[in-house]
N, C-alpha and C positions, 0 to 999 in steps of 0.2 A: 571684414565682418565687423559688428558692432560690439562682442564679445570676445576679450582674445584672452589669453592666457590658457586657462586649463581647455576650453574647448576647441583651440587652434589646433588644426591637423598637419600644421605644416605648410599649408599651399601658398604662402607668401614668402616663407624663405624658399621655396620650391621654383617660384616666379624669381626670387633677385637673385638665386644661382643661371639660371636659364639667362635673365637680361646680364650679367654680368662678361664681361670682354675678356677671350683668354689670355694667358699671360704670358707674353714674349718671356723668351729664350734667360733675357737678362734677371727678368724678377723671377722665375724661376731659380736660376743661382743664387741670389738674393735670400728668397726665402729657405733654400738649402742650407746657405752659409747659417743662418741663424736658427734653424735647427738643431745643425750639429753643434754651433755654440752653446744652445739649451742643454743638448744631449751630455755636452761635454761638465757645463756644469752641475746637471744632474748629478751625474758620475763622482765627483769632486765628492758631492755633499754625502752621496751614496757609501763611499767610499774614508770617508770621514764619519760618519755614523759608524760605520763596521767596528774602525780601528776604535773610537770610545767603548762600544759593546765589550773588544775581545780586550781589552784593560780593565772593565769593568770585571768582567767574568775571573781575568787574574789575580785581580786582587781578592773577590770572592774566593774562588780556592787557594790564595796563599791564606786568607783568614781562618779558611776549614782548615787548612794543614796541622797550623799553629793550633787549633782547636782541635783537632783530632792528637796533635803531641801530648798537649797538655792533659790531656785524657787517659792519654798512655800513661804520662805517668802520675797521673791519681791514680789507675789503678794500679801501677807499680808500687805504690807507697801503700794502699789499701791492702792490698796482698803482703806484705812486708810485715806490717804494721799486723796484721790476723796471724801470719805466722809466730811475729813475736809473742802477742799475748797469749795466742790459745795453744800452739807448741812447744814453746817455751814455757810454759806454766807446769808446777809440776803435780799440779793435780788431774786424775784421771777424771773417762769420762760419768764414772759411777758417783765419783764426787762431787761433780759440778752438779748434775742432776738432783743429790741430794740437799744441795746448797740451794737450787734455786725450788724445790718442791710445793714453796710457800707460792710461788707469781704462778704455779700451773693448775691449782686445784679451781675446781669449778665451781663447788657449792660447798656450805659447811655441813657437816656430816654423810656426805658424799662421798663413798671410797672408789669407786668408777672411776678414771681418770686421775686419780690422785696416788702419786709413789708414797 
């Protein structure tokens, strides 16, 4: 036809499969053999992609590990560090409250809300 591309239906590669001569015994192994050399290479690459991925992935959670340690122990030091000041202090909790009375009130001459 005079227009090919999108409005081609096919019918001329339909025509050069039809005239085309089958293919003895030999190109048949031929084109096996390089198949499976494809196939084999594929595999390789396939197979090589994997093992980068599952490296990738280990070094990912060995950085969460380290990240999740270190975490541990901020709050080991966080919990330590509260214990010290606020258990170790020998003021009660009726004290502190009247110590900080000033940062809680809301409004001035407001006794709502305010110890």
């Amino acid at each position: 036809g005079g227009r090919r591309g999108m409005l081609d239906n096919g019918a001329d590669a339909a025509k050069a499969r039809a005239a085309r001569k089958p293919l003895t015994e030999e190109e048949r192994q031929e084109r096996l053999r390089a198949m499976q050399q494809d196939a084999e290479v594929h595999d390789d690459h396939r197979k090589k992609r994997i093992k980068v991925a599952e490296e990738k992935l280990a070094a990912t959670a060995q950085k969460e590990s380290v990240s999740t340690r270190d975490d541990a122990d901020e709050a080991k030091f966080q919990s330590k560090l509260n214990a010290d000041i606020f258990m170790g202090s020998a003021t009660t909790v009726e004290d502190r409250l009247t110590q900080n009375k000033h940062y809680r009130q809301r409004a001035v001459g407001d006794n709502e809300g305010f110890l």
